[in-house]
RONUTOR-78575 format. One record per atom (N, C-alpha, C, O): residue in three letters; x, y, z. Coordinates in steps of 0.05 Angstrom, whole numbers, plus 5000, padded with zeros to 4 digits. Layout:
ALAXYZ...
This chain:
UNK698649442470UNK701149292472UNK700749012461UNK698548902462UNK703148892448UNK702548622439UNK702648462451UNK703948462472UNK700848192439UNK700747922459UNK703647842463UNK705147972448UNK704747702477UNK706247642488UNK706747352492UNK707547242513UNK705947182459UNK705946902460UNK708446852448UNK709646642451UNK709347052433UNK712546922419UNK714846872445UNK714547032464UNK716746692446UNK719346762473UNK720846802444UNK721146702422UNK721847012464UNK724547182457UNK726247032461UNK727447112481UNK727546772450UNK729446662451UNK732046682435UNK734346622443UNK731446792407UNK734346872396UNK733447112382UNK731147202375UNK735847182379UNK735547452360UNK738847562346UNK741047542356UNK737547722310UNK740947642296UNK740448032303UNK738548192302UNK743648042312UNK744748332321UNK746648402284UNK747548212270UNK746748682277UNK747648702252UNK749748972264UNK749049202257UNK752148952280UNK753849182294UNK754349372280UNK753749602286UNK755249322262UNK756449502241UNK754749512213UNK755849592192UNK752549432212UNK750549492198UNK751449272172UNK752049032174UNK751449542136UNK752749272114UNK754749332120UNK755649112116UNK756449442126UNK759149482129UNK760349242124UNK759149052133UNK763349162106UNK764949012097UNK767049032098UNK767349272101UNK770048882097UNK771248992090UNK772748762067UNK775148732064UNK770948642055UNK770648462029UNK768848552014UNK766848652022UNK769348521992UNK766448581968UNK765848341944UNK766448301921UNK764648241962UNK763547941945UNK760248001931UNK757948061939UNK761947911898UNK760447961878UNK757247941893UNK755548121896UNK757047651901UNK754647581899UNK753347771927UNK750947801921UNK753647881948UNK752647931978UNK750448211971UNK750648431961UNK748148011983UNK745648111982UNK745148371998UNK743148511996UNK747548422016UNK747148642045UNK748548832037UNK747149012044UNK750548942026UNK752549102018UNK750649342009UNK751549572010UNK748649302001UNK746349511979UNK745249642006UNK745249882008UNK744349462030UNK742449572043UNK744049852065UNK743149942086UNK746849932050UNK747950152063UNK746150412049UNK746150622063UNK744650402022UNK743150652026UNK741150622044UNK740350852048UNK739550432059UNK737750582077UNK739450772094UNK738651002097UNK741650692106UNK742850892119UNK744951072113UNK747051092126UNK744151192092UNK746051392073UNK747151632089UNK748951772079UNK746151682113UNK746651962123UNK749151832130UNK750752012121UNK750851632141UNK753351692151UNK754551402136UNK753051212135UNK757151372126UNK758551282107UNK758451002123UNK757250802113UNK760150992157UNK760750812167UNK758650822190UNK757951022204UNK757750532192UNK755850512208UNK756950222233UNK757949992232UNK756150412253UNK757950242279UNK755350272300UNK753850472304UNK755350012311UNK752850132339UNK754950222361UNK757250142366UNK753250422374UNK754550502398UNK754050382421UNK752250212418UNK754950402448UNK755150252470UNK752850312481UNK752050112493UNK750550572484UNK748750472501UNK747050412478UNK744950342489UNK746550382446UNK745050232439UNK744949902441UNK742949772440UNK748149792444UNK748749532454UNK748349452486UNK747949232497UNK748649682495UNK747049622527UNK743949632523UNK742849412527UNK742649812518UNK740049742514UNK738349582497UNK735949562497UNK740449482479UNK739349222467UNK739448922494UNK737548792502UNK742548912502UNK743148712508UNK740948672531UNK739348482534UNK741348902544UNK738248932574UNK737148822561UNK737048582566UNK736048892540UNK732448802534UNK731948522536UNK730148412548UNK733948402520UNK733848152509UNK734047992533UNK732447812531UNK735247972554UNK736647882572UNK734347892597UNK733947722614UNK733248112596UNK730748212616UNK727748032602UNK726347862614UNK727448112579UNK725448012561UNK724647672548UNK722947552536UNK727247652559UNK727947292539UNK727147032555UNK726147002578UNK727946852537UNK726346622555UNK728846492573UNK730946622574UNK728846232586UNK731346162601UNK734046062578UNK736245962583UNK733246102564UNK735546002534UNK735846292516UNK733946342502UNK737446422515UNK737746642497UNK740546562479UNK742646452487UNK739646662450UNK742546672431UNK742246852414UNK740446902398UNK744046942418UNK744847232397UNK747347152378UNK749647072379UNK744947242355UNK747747242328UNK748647402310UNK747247462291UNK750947482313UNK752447722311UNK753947662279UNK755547482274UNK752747872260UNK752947812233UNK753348022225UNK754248182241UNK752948112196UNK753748382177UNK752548332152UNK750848152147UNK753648512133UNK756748602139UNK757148462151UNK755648262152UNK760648502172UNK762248432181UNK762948572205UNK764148782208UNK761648382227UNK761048472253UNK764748522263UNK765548722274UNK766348312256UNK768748412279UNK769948642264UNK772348652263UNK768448852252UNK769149132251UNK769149252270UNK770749432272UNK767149182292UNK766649212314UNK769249392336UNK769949592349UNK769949112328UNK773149082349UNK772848902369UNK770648872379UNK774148822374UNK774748632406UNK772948652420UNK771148502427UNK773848962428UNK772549132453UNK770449092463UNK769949012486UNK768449172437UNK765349122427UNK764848932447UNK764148952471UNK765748682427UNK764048382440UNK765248262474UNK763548182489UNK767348272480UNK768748422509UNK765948492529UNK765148372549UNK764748702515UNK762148832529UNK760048722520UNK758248732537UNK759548622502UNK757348572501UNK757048272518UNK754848222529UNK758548122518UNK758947862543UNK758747932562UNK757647782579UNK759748242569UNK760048332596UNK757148492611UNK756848552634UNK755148522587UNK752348652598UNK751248342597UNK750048302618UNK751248152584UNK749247992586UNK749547782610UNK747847622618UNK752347822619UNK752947702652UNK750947872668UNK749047762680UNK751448212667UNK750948392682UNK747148382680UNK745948352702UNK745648412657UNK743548422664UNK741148082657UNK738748062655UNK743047882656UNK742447562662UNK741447572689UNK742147712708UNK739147332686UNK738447242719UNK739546952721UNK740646802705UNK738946922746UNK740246562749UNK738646432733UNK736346462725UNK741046222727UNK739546032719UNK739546022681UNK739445822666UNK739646352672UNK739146382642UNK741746292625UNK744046362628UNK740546102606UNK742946042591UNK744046222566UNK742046242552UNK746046352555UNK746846432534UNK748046392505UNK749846562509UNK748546312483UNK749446272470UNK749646522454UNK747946702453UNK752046502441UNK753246672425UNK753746542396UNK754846322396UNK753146642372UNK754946482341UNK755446832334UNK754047032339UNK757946812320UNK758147042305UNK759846982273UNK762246942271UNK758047002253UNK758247032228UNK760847122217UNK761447332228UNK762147062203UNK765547292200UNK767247142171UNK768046912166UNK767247372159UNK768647232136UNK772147162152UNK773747012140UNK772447232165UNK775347162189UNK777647352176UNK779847312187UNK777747482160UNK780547742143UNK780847832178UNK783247822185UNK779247902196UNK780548032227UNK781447902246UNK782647992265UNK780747552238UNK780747342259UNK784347422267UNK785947502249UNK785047382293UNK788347382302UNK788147162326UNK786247052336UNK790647142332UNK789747072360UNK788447132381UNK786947002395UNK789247352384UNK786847402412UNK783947432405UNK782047412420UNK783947492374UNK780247412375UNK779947122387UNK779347072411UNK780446962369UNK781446622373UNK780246592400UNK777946522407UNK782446662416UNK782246642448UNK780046692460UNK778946532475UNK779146942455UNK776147092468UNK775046852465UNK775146692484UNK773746772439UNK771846672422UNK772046412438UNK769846372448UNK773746232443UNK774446012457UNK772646102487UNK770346062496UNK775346262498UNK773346272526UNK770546352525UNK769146302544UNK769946452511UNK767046642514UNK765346482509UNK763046522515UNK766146202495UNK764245972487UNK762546062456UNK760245982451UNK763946242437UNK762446312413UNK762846122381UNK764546052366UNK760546122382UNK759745842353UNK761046072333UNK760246302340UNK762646072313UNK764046212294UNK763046002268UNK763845772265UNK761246142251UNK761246072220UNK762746332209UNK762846572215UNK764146152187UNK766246262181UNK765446182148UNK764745972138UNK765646422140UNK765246412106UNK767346302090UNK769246442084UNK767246042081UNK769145972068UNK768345822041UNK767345602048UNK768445842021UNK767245772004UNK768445511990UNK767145381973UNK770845461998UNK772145191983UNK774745251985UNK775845431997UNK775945031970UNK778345121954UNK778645351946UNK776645491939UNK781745461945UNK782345701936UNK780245731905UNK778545891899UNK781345521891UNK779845711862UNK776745721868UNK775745931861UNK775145531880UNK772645591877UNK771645921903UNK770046091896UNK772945921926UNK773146051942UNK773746381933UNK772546561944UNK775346411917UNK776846561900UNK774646721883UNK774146961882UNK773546521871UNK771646661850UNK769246841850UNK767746901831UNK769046921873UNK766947241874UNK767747311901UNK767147541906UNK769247161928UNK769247271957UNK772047361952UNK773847201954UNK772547681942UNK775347861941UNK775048141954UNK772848181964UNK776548301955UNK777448471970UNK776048721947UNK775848701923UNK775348931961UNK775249121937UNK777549191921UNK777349351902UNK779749081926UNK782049181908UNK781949011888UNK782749091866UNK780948781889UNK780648511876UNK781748271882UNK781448031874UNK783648411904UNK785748141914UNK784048001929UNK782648081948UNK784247571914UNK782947381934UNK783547431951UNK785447581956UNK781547311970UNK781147332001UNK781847092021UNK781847082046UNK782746861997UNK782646452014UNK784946532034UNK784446502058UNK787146622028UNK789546512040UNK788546672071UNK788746542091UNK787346962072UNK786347062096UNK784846912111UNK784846922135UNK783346732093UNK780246652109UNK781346362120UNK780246262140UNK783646202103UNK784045912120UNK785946032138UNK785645902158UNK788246252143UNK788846282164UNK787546252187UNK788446112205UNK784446422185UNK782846442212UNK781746142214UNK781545982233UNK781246122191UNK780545792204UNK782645562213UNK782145342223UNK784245652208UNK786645482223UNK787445592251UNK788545422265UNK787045832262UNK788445972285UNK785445902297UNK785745812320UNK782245902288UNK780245852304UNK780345572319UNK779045552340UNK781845332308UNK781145072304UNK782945092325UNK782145052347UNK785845172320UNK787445032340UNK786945152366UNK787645052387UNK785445432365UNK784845652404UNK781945352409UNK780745332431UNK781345172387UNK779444962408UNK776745112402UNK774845052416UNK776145362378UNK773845512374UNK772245202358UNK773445032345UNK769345222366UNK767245122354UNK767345252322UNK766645482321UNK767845152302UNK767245302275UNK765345082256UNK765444832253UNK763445322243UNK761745192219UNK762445322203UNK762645562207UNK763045192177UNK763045232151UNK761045392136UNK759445222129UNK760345602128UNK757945692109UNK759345782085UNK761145952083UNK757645582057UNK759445512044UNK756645682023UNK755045512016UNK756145912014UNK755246001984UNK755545841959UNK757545821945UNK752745711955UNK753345591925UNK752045781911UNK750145921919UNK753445781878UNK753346001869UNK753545821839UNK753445581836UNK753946041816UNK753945831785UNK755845681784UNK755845461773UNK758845831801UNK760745621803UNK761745361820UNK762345131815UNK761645531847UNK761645341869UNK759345011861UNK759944801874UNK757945001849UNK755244841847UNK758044571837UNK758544351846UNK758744671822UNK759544391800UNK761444301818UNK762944141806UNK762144341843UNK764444261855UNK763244071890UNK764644001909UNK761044061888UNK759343851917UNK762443741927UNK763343831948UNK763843561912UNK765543341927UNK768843461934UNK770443391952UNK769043631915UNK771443771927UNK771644041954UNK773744091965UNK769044171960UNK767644271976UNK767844162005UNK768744282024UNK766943922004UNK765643732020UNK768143642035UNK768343652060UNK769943562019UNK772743312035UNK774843482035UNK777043422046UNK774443732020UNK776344032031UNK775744062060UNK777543972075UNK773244212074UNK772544282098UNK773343992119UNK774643992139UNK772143762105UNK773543532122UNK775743532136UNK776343532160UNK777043532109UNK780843562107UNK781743692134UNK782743602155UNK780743942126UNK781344112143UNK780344192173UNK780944402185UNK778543972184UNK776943992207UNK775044142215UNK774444212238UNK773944192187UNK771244262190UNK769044122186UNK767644162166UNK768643962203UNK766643792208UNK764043852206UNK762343682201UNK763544192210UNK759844292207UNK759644452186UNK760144682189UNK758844352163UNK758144532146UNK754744672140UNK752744552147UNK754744902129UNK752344972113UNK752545102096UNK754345272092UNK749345032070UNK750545112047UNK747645192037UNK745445082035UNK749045472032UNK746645712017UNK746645731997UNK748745801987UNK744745691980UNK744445661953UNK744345951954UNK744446061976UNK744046171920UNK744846361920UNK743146481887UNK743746421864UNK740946671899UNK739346701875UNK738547031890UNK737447111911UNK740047171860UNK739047521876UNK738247571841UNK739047471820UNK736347781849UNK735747981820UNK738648081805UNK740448151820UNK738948091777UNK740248241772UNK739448531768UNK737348591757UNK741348711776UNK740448971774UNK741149051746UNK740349271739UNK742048971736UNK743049011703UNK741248921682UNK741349001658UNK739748761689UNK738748581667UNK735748561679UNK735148321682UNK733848721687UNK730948671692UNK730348421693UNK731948271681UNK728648321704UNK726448071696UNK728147801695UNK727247591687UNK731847841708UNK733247561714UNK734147501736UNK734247661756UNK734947311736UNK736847341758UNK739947411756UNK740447481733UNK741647421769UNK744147541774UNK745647341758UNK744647121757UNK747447381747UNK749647161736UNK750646941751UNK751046711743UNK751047041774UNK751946921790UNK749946611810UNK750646431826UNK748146691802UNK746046571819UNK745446261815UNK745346231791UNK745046001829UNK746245791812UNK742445661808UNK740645701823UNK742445541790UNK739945371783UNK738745191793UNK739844981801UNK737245221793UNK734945011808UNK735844721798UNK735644581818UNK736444601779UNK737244331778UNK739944371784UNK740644171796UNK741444511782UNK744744431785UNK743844471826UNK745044371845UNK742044621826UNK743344601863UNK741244381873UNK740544391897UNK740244201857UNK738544011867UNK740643781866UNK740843611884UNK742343771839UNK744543521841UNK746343581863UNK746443401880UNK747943811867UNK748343941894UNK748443781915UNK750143641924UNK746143831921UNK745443691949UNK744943391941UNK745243251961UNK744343241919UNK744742961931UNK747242811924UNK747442561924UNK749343011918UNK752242981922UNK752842951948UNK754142781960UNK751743131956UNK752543241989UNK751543082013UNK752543032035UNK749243032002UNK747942872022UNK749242482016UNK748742312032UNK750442441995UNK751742161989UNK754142142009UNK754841942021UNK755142342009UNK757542442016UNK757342432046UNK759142352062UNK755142512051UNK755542552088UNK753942302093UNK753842242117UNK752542142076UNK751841832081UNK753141682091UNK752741562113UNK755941652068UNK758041542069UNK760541612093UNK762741512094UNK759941762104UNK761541902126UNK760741762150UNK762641772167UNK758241602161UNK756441552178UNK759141282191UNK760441102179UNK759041362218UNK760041072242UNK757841012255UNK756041152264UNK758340712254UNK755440682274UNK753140722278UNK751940712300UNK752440802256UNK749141012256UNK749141302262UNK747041412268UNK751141402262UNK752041642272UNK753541802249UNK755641722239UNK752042132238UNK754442182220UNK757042232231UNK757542252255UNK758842262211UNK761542322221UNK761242692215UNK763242822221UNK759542802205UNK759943042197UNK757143172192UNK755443062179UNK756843432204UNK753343562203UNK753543762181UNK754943962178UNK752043672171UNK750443922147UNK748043952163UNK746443792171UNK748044222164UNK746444342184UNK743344312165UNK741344252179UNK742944342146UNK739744312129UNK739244012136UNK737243942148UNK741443822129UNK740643562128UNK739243422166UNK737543282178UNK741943622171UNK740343592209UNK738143732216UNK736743582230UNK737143972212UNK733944062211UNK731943902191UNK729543932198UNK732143752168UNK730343652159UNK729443392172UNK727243302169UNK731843262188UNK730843022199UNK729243042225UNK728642852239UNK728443402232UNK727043412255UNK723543362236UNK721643222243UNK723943542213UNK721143362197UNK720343122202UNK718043052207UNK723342892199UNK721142682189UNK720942522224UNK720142282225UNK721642652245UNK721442482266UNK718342672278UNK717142622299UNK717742862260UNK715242982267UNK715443222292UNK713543242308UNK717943402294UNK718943602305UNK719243802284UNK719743762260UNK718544082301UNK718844282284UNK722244322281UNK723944272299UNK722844422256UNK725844392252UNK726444702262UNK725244912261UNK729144602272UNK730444772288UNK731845122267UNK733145302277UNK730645052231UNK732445162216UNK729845382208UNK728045242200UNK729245642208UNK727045742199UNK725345732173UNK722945772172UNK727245672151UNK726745642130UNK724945302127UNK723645192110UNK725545262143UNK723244982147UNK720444952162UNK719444732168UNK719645132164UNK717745162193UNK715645312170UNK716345472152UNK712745212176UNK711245332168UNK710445652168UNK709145742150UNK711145792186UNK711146062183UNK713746172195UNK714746032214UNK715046392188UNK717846562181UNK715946762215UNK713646732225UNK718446942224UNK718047092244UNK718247072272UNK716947172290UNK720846872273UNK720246732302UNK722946852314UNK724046772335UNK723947072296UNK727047222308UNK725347502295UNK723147552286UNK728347662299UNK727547942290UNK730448012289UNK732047862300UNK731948302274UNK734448322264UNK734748552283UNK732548662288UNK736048632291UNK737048902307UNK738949042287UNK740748892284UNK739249232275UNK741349372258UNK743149592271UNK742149662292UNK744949692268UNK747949812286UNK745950112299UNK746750252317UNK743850142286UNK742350362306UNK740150362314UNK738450532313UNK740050062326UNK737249952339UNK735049982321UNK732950002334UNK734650002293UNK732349922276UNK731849572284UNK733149362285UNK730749622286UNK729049242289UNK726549132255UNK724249182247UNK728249032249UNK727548862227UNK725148602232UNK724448512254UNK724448542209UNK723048252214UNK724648012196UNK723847782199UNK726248042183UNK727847782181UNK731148032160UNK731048242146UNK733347862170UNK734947932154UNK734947972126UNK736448132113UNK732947792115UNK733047762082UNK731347952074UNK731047952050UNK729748172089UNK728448342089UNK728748602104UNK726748752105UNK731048652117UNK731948882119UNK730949142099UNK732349242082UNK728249222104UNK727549362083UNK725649542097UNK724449462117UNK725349762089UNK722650002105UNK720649882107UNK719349902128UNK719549692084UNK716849642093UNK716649452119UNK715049492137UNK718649222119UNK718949252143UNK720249222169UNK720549022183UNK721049452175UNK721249512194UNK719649602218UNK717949772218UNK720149502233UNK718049382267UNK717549632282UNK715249692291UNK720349822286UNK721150022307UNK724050032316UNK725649852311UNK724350182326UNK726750232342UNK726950122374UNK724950162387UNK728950012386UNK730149902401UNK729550142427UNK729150062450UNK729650432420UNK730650612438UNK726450712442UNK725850872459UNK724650612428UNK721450732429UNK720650482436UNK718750502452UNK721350212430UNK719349992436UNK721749782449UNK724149792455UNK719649582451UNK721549382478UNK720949022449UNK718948932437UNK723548972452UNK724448872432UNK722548532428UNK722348402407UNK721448462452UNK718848302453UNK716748392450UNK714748242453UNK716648592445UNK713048682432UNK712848762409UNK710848792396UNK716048802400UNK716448772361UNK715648582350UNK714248602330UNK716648302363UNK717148082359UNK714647972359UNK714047852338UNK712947992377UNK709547972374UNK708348062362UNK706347922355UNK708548362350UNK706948522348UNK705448432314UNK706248232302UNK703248622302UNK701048522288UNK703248502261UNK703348312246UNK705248782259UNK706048702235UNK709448482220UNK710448502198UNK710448332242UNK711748212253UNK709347822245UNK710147632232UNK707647842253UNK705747672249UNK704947742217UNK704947532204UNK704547892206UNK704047952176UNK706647852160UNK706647752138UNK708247882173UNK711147752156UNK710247462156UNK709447332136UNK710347342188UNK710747082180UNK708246912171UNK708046662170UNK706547072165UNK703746942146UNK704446892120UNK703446702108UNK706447062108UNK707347072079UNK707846922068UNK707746922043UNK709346612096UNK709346372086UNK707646242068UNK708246152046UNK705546242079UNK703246112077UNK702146192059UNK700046072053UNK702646362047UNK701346462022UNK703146311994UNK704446441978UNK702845981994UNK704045851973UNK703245811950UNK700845821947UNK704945751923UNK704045761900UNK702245491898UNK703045271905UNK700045531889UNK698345341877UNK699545051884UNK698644881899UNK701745051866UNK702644721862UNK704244581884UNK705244361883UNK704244811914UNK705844691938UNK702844541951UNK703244431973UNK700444511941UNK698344481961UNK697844151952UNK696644001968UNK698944021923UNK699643761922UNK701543621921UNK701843411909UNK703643821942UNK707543581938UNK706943461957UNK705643521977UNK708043241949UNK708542961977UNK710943151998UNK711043102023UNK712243281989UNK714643392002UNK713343672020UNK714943802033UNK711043732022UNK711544022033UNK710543942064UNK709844142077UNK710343762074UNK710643752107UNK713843822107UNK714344012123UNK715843722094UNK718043842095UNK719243992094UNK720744032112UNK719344122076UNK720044492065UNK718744642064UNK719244882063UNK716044522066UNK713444832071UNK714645102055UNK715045332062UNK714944982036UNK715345162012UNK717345392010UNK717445601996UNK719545252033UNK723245412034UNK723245732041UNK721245842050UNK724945822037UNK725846162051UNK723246252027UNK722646102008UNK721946532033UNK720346692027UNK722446861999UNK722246941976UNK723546842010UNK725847091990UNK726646891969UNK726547011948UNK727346681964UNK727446611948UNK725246511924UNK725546341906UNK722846691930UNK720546701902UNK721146921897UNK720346951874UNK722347151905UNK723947261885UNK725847421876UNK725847661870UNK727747191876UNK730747231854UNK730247231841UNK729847461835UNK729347071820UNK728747061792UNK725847121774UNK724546911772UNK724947281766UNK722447421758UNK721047161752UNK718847111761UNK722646971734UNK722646701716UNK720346601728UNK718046571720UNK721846531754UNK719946321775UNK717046471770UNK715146311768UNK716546671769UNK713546711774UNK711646661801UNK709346561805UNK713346751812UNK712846791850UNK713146461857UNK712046341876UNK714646351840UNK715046011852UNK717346051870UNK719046221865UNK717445891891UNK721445821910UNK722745791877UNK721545621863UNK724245871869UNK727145761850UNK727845541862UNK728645361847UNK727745491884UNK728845181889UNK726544911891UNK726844701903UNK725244961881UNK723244801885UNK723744601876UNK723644401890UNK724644591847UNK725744331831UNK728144251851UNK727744011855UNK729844311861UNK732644261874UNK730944161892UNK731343941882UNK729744121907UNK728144031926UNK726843791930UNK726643671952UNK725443701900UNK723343571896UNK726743251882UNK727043011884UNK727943421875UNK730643211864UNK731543081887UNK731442841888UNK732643281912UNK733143151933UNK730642921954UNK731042691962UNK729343021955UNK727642931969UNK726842591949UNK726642391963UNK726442561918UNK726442441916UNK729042251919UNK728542011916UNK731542321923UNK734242241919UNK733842071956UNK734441851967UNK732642281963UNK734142222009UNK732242122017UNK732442082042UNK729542032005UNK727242092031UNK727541782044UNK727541742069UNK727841612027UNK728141282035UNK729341302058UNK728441252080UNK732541432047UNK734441412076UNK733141522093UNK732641362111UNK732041782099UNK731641972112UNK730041782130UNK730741762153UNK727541622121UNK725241572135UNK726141292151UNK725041202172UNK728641152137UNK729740982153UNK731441102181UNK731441042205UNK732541252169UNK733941352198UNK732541482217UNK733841532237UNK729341582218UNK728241692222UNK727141472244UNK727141492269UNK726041212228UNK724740922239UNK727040872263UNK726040872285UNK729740842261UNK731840792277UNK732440992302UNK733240902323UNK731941232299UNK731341432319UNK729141442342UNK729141502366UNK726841312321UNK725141162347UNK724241002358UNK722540982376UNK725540842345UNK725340532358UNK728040622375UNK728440412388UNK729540752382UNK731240812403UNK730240952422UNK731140932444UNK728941062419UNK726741262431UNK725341142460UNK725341202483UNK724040912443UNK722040812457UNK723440512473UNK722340422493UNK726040392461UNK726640292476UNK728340302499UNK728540132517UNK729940632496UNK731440682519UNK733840632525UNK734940692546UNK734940482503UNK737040312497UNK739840572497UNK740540732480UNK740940512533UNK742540722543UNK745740652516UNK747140832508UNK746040432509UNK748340332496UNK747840592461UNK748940542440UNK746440782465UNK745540992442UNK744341172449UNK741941172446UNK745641412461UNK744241602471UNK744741762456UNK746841792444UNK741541952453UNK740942162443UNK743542372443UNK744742422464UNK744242482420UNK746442632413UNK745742982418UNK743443032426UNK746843132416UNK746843352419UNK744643512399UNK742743672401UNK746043372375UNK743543532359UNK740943362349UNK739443432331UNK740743172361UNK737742982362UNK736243232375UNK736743412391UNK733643122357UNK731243252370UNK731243232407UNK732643052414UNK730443312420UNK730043242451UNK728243042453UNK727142982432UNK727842962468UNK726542662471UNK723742802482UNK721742792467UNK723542902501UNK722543102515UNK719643172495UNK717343122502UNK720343262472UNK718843392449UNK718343672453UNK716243742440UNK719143812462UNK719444022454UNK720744272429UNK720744512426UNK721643992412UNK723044132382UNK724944252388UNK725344392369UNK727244292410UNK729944392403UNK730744182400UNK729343972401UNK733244202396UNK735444052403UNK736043972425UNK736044152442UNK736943612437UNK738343582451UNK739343782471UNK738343852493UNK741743852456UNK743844052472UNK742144322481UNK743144432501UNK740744402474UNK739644642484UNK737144612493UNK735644802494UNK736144292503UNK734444372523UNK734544162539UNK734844282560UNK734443872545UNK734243712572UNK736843662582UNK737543632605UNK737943662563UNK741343672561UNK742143812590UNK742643702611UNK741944052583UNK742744302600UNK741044352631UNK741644542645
């Protein structure tokens, strides 16, 4: 049996497997319906969602979050998540806290999702990619019909039921050239939390490239220090007015906390994926046979999570190209998501974003390390007239966040 040093504290649930009911050019998951070719539509059933939810809930640490993604989990239905709130009351002990986010391009969002989602207390990222025309340009329907006018409905019916929503905003060859219209769109509209996935897959047409679609290492390095000017200039009081979720995990780097974002952390493997028929994965971006951990219904979902080859994933980090072992930058990116060495054959097992990286970092680090100096000289003086915010590191040092650990 495996050691038992990892806590089971979050884990991403995949209900309905790739299942969609959008077909966006660029989505890396839509393919991974041939591993499960034997049946067209793939839905988890109720005692695989009961014996997931037990596990997790029995197995986990006093903080559990489950994130409920796809495909397109509210294929689900209502019902689904109804119960699945309703086992993790049922097999919770005192005391355990829960969090919920569920991923959704929003085409199902109505009101009474709205409502649940409100009361149930669920973090909703909501795929929205911009403005209609930039939004428009690969997230459509298999018929071809855009998808915006569906997707700001839900984000308008989420905002006003009082739902928590983040922005996850795909940059891509086109979305890239548009940082400032992106940016004071989601504003506009009261979306105050954004995040933004750069976007580099193989083409399956063209060997040895990347996808058409996929955006470049210098255009998504100007990208971000658009983005990051942008949410500078947004700042009251020393305080932003608006979270980009990368820019808020990188400042757990420079205050010398592990960042709360995985793709920042020196080794990958600290979650595991559940798929709609209890296959247990080692990271979503690898939903793949080789590896796969076990099943949900033969093994107990914390000894996946430990186990030897689970630990072989997240070594993979560490296995960096040559030229990450003299950047001034890699206490900070520790050399970015694993999957992105390779999108593009080009790179030659390099991150593709490396340059986009090395741009920002030289663009932010001044600020970064100033705001960084100002964080603890607050720290240490105690100065109640500035208290530690929700998503500040914890004072504590334990590397969450605020809100999810002294907070509570």
């Amino acid at each position: 049996m495996a050691l038992e040093n990892k806590v089971l504290s979050s884990i991403l649930v995949k209900p309905a497997g790739p299942d969609c009911n959008l077909a966006c050019e660029y989505c890396f998951y839509l393919k991974k319906a041939d591993l499960f070719a034997q049946s067209r539509s793939h839905r988890m059933s109720d005692p695989v969602l009961r014996e997931m939810v037990s596990q997790v809930m029995k197995q986990g640490g006093k903080q559990i979050s489950f994130g409920w993604q796809g495909g397109e989990p509210t294929l689900m239905g209502l019902g689904f998540f109804k119960r699945a709130v309703e086992y993790q009351a049922r097999f919770g002990s005192a005391g355990q806290v829960v969090g919920n986010g569920l991923q959704t391009n929003g085409v199902l969002i109505d009101g009474e999702w709205a409502s649940f989602l409100r009361q149930a207390g669920f973090l909703v990222g909501l795929s929205l990619d911009g403005p209609a025309e930039i939004h428009n340009r690969y997230r459509r329907f298999p018929s071809g019909k855009p998808s915006w006018d569906r997707v700001v409905r839900a984000r308008d019916l989420l905002l006003s039921a009082g739902v928590e929503v983040n922005a996850l905003v795909v940059v891509n060859d086109y979305s890239v050239r548009f940082p400032s219209d992106i940016y004071n769109d989601h504003k506009r509209h009261g979306l105050s939390y954004m995040q933004f996935i750069p976007c580099v897959e193989l083409d399956p047409r063209t060997p040895g490239r990347a996808a058409p679609f996929s955006v470049s290492a210098e255009a998504f390095g100007r990208f971000l220090c658009e983005v990051f000017d942008l949410w500078r200039a947004d700042f009251v009081d020393g305080r932003p007015g608006t979270s980009v979720r990368w820019f808020d995990s990188l400042f757990y780097t420079y205050v010398g906390r592990p960042a709360p974002e995985c793709t920042l952390l020196q080794e990958c493997g600290i979650y595991v994926v559940v798929e709609h028929n209890g296959d247990v994965y080692a990271c979503d971006f690898f939903v793949d046979p080789e590896w796969r951990l076990g099943n949900i219904k033969d093994s107990r979902i914390v000894d996946m999570l430990n186990s030897k080859r689970q630990g072989e994933f997240g070594a993979i980090k560490r296995n960096r190209p040559p030229e990450c072992a003299e950047c001034p930058w890699l206490r900070h990116c520790w050399g970015g998501c694993p999957k992105d060495r390779a999108g593009d054959p080009r790179d030659r097992g390099s991150n593709h974003f490396c340059l986009s990286y090395k741009m920002f970092f030289e663009h932010a680090d001044a600020e970064f390390r100033r705001m960084a100096q100002e964080w603890k000289n607050r720290q240490r003086s105690g100065n109640g007239s500035q208290p530690v915010r929700d998503e500040d590191p914890c004072p504590c040092g334990s590397g969450r966040c605020y809100a999810d650990c002294c907070k509570g």
